[in-house]
C-alpha positions in Angstrom: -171.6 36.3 144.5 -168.2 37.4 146.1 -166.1 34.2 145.4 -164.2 33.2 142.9 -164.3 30.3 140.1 -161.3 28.1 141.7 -160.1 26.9 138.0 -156.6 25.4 138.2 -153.1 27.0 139.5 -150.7 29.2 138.0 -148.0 27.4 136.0 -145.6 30.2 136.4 -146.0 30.4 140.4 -148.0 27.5 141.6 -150.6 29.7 143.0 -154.4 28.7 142.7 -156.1 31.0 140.4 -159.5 32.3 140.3 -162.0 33.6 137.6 -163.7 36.6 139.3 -167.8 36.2 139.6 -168.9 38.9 141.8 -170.7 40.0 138.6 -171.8 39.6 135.4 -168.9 37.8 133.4 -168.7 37.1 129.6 -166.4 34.2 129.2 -165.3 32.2 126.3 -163.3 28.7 126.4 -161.8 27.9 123.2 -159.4 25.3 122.0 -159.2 22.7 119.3 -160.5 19.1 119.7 -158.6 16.9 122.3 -157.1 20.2 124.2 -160.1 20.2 127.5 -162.1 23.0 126.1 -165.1 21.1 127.3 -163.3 19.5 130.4 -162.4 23.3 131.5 -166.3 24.3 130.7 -167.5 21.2 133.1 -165.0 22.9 136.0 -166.7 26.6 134.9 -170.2 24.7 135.7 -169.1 22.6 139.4 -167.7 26.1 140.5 -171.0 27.9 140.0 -172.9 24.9 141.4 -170.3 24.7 144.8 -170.8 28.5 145.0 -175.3 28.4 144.5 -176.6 32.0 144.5 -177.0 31.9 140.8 -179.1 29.8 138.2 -177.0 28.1 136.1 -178.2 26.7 132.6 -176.0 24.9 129.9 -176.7 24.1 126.1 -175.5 20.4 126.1 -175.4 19.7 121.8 -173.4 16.8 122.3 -175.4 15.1 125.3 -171.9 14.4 127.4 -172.9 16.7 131.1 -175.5 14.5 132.3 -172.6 12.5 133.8 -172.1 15.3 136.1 -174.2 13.6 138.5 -171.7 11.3 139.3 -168.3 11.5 140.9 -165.4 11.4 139.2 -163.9 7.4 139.4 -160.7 8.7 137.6 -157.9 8.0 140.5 -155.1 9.7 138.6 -157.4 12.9 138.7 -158.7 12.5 141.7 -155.7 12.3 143.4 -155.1 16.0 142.5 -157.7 17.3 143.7 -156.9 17.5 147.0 -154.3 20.1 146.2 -157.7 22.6 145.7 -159.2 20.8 148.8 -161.8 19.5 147.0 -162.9 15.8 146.9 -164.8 13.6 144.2 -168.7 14.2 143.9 -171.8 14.2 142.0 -173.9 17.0 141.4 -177.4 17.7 141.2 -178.4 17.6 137.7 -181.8 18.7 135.8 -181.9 17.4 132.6 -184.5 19.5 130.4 -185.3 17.3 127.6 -187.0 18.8 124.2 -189.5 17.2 123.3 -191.0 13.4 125.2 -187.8 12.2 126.9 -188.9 8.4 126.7 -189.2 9.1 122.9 -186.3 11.1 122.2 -183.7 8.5 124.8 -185.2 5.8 123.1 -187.0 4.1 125.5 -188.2 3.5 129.6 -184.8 1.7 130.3 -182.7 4.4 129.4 -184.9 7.1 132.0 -184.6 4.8 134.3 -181.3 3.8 134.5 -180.6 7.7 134.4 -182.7 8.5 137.0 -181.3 5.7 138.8 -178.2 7.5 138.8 -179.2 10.7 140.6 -180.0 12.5 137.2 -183.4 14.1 137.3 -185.3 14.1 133.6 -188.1 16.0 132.2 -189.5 16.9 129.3 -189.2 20.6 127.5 -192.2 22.0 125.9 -191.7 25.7 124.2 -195.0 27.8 124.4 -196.1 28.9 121.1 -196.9 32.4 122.0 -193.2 32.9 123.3 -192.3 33.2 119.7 -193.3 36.5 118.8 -194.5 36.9 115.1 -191.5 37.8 113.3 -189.8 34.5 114.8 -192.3 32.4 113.6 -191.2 33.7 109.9 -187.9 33.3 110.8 -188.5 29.9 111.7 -190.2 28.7 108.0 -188.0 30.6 106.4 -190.5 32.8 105.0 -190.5 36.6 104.1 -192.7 38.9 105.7 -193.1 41.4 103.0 -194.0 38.1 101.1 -197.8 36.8 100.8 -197.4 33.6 103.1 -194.8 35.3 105.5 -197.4 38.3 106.0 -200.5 36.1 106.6 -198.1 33.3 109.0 -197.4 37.1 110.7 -200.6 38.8 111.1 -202.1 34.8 112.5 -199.6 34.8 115.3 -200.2 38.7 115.9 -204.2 37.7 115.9 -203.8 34.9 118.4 -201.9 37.2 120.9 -204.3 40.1 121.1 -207.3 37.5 121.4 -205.6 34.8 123.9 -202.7 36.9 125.0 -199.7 33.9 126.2 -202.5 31.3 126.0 -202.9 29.9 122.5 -201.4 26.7 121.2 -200.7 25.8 117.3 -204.1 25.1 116.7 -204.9 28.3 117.7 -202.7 29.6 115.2 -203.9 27.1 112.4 -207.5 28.3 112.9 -206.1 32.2 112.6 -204.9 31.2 109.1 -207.9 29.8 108.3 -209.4 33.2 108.7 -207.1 35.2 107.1 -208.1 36.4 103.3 -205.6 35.4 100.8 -205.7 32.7 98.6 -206.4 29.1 99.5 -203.1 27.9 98.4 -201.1 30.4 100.5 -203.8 29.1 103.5 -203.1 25.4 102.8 -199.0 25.6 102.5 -198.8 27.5 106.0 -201.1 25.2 107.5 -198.5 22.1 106.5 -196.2 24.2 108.6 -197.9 24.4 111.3 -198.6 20.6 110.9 -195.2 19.9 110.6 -194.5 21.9 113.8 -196.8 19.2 115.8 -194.9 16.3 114.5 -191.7 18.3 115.7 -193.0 17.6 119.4 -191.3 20.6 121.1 -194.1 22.6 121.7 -196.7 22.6 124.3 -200.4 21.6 123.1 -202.4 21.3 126.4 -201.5 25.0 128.6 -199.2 27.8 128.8 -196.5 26.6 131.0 -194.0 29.0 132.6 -190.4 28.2 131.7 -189.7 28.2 135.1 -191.5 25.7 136.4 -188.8 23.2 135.0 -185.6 25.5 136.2 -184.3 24.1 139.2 -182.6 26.8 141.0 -180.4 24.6 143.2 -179.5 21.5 140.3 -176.8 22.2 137.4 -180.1 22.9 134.7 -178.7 20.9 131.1 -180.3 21.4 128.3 -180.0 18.0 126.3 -180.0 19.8 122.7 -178.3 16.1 121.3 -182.1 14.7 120.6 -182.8 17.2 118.1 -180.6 16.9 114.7 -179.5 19.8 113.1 -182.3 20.4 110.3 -182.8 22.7 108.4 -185.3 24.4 110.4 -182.9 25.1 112.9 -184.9 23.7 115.9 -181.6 23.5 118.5 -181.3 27.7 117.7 -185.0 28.1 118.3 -185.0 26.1 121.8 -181.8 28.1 123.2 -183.6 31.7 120.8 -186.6 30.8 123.2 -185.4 30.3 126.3 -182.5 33.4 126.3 -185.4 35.2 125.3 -187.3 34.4 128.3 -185.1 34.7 131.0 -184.0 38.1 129.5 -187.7 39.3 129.8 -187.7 37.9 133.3 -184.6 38.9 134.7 -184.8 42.7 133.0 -188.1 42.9 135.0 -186.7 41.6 138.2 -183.6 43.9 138.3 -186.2 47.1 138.2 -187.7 45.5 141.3 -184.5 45.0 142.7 -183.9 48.5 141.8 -186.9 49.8 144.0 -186.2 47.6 146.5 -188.9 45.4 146.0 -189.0 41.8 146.5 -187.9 39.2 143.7 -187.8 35.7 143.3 -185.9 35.3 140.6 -182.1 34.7 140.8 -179.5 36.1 138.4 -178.2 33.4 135.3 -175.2 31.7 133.8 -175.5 30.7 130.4 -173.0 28.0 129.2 -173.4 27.1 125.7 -171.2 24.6 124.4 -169.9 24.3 120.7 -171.3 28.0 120.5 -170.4 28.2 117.0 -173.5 26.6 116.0 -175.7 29.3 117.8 -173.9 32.7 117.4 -171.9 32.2 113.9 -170.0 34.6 111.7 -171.2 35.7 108.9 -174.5 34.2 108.7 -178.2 34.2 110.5 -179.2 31.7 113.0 -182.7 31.9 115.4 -180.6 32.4 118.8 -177.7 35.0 116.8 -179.8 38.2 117.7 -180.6 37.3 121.2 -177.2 36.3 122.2 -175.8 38.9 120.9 -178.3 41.0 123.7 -177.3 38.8 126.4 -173.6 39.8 125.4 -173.5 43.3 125.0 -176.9 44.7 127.1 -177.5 41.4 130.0 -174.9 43.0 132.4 -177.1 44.8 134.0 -180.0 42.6 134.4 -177.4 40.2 136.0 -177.0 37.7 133.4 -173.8 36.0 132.4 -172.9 34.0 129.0 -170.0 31.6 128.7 -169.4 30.4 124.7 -167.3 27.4 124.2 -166.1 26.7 120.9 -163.1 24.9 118.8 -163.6 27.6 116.5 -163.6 31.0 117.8 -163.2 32.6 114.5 -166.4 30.8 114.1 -168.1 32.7 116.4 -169.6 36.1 115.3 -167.7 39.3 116.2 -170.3 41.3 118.3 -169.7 37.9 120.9 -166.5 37.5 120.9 -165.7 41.5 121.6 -167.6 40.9 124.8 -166.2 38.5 126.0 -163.7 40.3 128.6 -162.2 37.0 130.0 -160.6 34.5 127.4 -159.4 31.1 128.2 -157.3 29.9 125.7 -156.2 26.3 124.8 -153.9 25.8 122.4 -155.7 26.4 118.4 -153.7 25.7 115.5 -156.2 27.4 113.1 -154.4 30.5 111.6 -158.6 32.0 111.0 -158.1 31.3 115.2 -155.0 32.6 115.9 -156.0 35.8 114.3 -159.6 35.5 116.0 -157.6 35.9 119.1 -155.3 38.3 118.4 -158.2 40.7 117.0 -159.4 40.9 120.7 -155.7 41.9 122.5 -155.6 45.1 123.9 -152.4 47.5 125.0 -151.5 45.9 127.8 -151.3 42.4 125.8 -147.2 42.8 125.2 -145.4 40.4 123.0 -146.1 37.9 121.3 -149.8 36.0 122.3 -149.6 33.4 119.3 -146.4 32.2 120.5 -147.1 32.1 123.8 -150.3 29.9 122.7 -148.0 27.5 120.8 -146.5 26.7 124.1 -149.2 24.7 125.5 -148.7 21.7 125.3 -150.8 19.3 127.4 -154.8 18.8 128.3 -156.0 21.0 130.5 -153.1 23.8 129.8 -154.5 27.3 128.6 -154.2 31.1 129.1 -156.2 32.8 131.2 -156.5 36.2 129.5 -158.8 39.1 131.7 -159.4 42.4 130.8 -160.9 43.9 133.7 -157.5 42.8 135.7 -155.5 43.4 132.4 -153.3 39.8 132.9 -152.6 37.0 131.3 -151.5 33.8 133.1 -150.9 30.3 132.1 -152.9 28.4 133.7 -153.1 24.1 134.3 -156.9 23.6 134.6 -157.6 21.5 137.9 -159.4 17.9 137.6 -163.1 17.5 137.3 -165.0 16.7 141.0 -167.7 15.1 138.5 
């Protein structure tokens, strides 16, 4: 990828400015509520899609990118955009749905209204044998030098040396029903798994490859809005599962690359959206651990993370120090303020929190990079979608 991601103009010179993509970026997009952090992300995603070579995938907690498929309608934006010579469109759009989308929209209607409008639907089903065993602990909550976290451990680590990839809850519920310990410990972890059928995110007929519902050429959104936040954590373990995954398969495919043998499998951009919730500071999460992999060790593999967040200070440390390109809307938070400041380096002169304070409209931000050591203000252009 040897272009650039056309985001806006320089509000100093006028000049269009460009996010460099010829490689593996970490990004993040902050700014507080009502300042086009997730306006800005949208651009991020329509500049990756006009560009193509890469598979792009974005954690959607609030439900709002679907609308990507369609053109923008807004004539006072619109208008602009011919100064970036681009014109209003839609976009293809694969909306990966955990769970039975009919269920979780609410009804036929809805899918087909959606699909009426260009926006291709279909369900999400995570593989059970994609969590290894520890996650499975992780996911009950349960301790595995503890009675029931050891026996929900050694089930899971049963059913993959029997079945390999192929085994399916039940699998696992009949595992526990092998295992000696005492009834009690047998019947509590097979609620679990009970309850993890009536959660209707995982697959109960096959194994099914993730990417066999990644569309390489469509924007790939991951509706995350259907599941609530529970306590279980379910919208960490779908984004823990699939990061997971693609790191596997893209770690594999770079070593072909490496040898010069042949590979299917394109390099990824991650968006995740109100990141806060997946990566935070100070406290565990099912996705924490993994992100922080993409962040510091997915360069090479060819994969790329974006985190947007209204709290950055939010977000955990080992993420945020990655992240060599900032773009900054204006915060107000003084835990924010000195979130950003904590990442400046030497060539960073002055004074950055009052140079923040002087944004003042939608779509204005700084445009901090590392790699280039510059910071420019920078008016975000209008969405094409």
């Amino acid at each position: 990828m040897n272009q650039g991601l056309a985001i806006g103009k320089d509000m100093e010179t006028g000049d269009p400015f460009s996010i460099a993509c010829e490689k593996s970026q970490r990004i993040l997009i902050c700014g507080k509520t009502g300042t086009g952090k997730s306006y800005t992300l949208g651009v991020l995603i329509e500049e990756l899609a006009d560009i193509g070579e890469d598979i792009v995938l974005l954690a959607d907690p609030q439900g709002i990118y679907w609308a990507m498929a369609q053109a923008n309608t807004s004539y006072r934006e619109t208008e602009r955009l011919w100064d970036y010579d681009r014109e209003p469109r839609g976009y293809r759009v694969n909306v990966m749905v955990p769970g039975d989308p009919i269920e979780r929209y609410g009804g036929e209607d809805i899918l087909f209204e959606m699909e009426r409008r260009g926006i291709h639907i279909q369900g999400l089903r995570l593989n059970p044998s994609d969590l290894p065993p520890e996650m499975w602990c992780d996911l009950f909550d349960l301790d595995i030098n503890e009675l029931m976290g050891a026996a929900m451990f050694k089930a899971v680590r049963n059913c993959w040396k029997k079945l390999r990839h192929d085994f399916l809850l039940d699998d696992i519920a009949v595992e526990i029903g092998k295992i000696q310990t005492h009834e009690r410990t047998k019947e509590a972890l097979l609620r679990k798994i009970d309850m993890a059928h009536d959660w209707q995110i995982f697959e109960e007929t096959r194994y099914r490859e993730i990417w066999e519902i990644l569309q390489p050429d469509a924007i790939n959104i991951l509706d995350l809005s259907v599941l609530t936040q529970s306590r279980y954590g379910l919208r960490n373990l779908v984004v823990a599962v699939l990061a997971n995954f693609i790191f596997q398969v893209r770690t594999v495919a770079r070593r072909r690359e490496a040898l010069g043998l042949s590979s299917d499998m394109r390099k990824v951009w991650f968006a995740i959206d109100e990141a806060h919730n997946f990566c935070p500071s100070g406290m565990s999460t099912l996705s924490k651990e993994v992100l922080i992999r993409w962040a510091k060790e997915g360069r090479q593999p060819g994969l790329s993370l974006i985190v947007a967040s209204q709290q950055p200070a939010a977000i955990d440390a080992e993420i945020l120090t990655q992240c060599g390109i900032r773009v900054v809307h204006r915060i107000t938070s003084r835990d924010d303020y000195k979130a950003i400041d904590a990442l400046s380096q030497d060539y960073l002169s002055g004074d950055l929190s009052g140079r923040i304070k002087l944004l003042n409209g939608p779509g204005q931000t700084l445009v901090i990079d590392d790699e280039r050591e510059s910071i420019v203000p920078v008016q975000v252009r209008p969405r094409q979608s």
